[in-house]
N, C-alpha and C positions, 0 to 999 in steps of 0.2 A: 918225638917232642921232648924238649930238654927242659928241666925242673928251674921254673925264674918263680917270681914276684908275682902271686894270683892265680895260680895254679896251685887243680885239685891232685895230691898223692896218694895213692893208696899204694900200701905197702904189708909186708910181712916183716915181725922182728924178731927174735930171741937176745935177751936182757940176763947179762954174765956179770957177778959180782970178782972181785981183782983175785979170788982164788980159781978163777974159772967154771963156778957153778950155779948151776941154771936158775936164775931167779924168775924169770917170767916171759910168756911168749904169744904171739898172739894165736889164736884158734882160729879168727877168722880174720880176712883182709882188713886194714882202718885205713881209714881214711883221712886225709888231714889238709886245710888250708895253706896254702907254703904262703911265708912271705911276712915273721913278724907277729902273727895273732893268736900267739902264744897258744899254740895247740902243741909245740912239741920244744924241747930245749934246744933255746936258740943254736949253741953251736954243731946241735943233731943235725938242726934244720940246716945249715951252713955246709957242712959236709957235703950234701944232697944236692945244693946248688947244681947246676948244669947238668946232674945226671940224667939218667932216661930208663925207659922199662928194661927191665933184664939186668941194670947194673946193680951192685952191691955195696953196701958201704959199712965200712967196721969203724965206732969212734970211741974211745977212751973218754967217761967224764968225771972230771971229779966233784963231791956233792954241792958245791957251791952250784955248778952250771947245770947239776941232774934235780935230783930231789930235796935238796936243801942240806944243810947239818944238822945235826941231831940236837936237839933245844929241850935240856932238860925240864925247864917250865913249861913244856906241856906235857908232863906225866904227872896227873893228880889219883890221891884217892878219894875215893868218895863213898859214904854208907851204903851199904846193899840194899836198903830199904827204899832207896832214888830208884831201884830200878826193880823192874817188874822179874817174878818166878825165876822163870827160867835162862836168867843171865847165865851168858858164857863165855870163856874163852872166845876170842876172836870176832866175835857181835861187833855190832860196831853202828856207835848212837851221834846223834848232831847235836852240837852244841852252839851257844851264840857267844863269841866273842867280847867281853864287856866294854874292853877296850877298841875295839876296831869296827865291830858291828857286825863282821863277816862270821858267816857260818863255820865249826869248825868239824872236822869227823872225827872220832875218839873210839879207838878198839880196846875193847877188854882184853889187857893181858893177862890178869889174874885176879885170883879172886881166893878170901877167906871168907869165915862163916861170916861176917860182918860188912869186912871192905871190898872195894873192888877196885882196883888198879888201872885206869885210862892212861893210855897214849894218844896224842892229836900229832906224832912225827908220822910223815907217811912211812909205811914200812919200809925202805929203801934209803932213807935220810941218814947222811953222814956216811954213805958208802963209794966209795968208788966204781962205777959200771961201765958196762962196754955193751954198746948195742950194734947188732948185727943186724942189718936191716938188707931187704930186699925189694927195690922199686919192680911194683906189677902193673902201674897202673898211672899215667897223668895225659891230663884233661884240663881245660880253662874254666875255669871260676863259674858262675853265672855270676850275674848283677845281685843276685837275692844273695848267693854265696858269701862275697863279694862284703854286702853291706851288715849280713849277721855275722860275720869273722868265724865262722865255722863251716863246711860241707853237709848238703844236706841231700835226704836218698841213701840207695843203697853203701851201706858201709860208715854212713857219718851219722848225723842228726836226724830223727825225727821228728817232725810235729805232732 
């Protein structure tokens, strides 16, 4: 069965940054809606088109089409005293957007006796990457699928 429009993927990847090293991979198979419902970048997903299980696909992106560019306005500090004990490196707290309304996620990169330094770029932003991906797995939609724009069962969504 070849990879179109509505169709479930499940896949293995490992995620190369433009020096060649290893930035992230999956542990276990994911699973993903093909077709649009933004569960993976669109030209990722494009590549994939017509594939099938067993095939491979290596795609070069840059951060515009992967993770975004790096946007200096969302690196804030903010007092120690906003956040509880035992703040650290790498935590990582929700924020609401004031302007947009959407939730945002902010990792402590650092921290003094006082401040503490948040990122809202996802780690990855503003990098050039290369994903190597492995199709193991497609299957048709169901109707539920289908209409919540995500996979659900093993590997995707749960309720």
């Amino acid at each position: 069965m070849q990879i179109s429009q509505d169709m479930v993927v499940t896949l293995q990847y490992r995620l190369f940054d433009a020096d060649g090293q290893l930035l992230d991979q999956t542990r276990e198979p994911l699973a993903y809606l093909h077709g649009g419902y933004g569960n993976v970048p669109p030209k990722l997903e494009s590549a994939m088109l017509g594939k099938q299980v067993g095939d491979k696909v290596e795609v070069t992106l840059l951060p515009a089409d992967s993770f975004g560019e790096y946007d200096e306005s969302l690196v804030r500090e903010e007092p120690k005293t906003l956040f509880p004990a035992e703040v650290a490196e790498g935590m990582v707290f929700q924020a609401q957007d004031p302007q947009s309304g959407h939730t945002l996620l902010f990792r402590v990169v650092s921290l003094t006796d006082d401040q503490v330094t948040l990122d809202g770029n996802h780690p990855f932003a503003g990098m050039t990457v290369r994903f190597e991906v492995e199709i193991q797995e497609v299957r048709a939609a169901s109707d539920e699928e289908k209409a919540h724009g995500h996979v659900h069962g093993a590997h995707g969504h749960h309720h």
